[in-house]
C-alpha positions in Angstrom: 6.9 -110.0 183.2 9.2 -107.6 181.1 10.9 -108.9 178.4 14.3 -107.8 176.8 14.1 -108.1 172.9 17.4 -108.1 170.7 17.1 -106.9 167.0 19.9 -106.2 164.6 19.4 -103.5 162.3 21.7 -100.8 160.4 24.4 -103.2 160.8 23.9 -103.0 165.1 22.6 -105.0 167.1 20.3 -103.2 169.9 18.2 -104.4 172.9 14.8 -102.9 174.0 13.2 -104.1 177.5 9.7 -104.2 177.3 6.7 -104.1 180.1 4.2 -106.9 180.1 2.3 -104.5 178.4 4.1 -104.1 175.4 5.7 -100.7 175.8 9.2 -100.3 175.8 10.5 -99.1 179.3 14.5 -98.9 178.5 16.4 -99.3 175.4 20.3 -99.9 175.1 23.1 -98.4 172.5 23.7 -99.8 169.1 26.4 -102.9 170.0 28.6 -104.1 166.8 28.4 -108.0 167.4 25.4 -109.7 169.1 27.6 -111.2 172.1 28.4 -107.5 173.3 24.5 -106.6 173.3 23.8 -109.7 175.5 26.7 -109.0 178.4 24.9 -105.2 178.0 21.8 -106.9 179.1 23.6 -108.6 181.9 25.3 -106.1 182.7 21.5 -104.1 182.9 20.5 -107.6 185.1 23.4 -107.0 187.7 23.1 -103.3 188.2 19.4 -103.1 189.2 19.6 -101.3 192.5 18.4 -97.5 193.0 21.4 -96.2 193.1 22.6 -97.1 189.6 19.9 -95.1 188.0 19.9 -91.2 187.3 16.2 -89.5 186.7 16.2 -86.2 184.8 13.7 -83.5 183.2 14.5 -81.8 180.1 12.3 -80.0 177.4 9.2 -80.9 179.2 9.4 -84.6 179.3 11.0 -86.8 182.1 13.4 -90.0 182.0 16.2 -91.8 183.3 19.6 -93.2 182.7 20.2 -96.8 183.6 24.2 -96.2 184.8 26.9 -99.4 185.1 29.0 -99.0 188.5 31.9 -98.0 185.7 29.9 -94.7 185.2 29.2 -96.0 181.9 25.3 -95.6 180.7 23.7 -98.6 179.9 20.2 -98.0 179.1 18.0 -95.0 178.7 14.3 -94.8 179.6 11.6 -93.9 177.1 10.4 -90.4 177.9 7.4 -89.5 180.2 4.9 -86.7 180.8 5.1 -87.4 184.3 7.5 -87.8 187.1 5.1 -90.4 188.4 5.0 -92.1 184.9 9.1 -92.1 184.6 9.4 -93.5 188.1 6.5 -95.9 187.8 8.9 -97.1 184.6 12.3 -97.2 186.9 10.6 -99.2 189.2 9.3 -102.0 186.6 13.0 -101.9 185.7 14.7 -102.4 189.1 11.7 -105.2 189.6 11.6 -107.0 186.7 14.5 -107.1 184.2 16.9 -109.1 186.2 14.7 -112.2 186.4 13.7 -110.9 182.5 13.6 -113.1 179.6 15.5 -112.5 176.4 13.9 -112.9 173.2 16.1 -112.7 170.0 14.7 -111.4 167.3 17.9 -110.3 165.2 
């Protein structure tokens, strides 16, 4: 089961998502105050449908934007090799961060 992790450095506080397997699928921006990093992750929990996620290619590698129904972006994949890779990584994300557990490590 992924995992969203929460860590506070350079004076932010960030969240990561991470696979079972230990790598990190999606991160989030740098949020000023812990509070706004958690409604971003509920905010990543509530907008887990297909449509709320943009996949791109650019200088050779593949990802995807994780977009809020405000047209905001709320997450942003790690970068792939593959298309199947980035989409394989989307679909861990639409499965398993809204059930997710949050582990604060700030």
């Amino acid at each position: 089961m992924a995992t969203f992790q929460i860590s506070h450095t350079s004076g932010q506080y960030w969240y990561r998502l991470r696979a079972d397997n230990g790598e990190i699928i999606q991160s989030g921006e740098g949020y000023t105050s812990k509070a706004g990093c958690e409604n971003g992750i509920q905010s990543v929990k509530a907008n887990c449908q297909p449509q709320r996620f943009e996949s791109f290619f650019t200088a050779g590698q593949y990802g995807f934007n994780h977009v809020a129904t405000n047209g905001e972006i709320i997450g942003r994949s790690e970068k792939y090799t593959t298309a199947q890779a980035r989409d394989h990584g989307l679909q861990v994300v639409i499965r398993e961060a809204p059930e997710a557990q949050v582990q604060d490590l700030s």
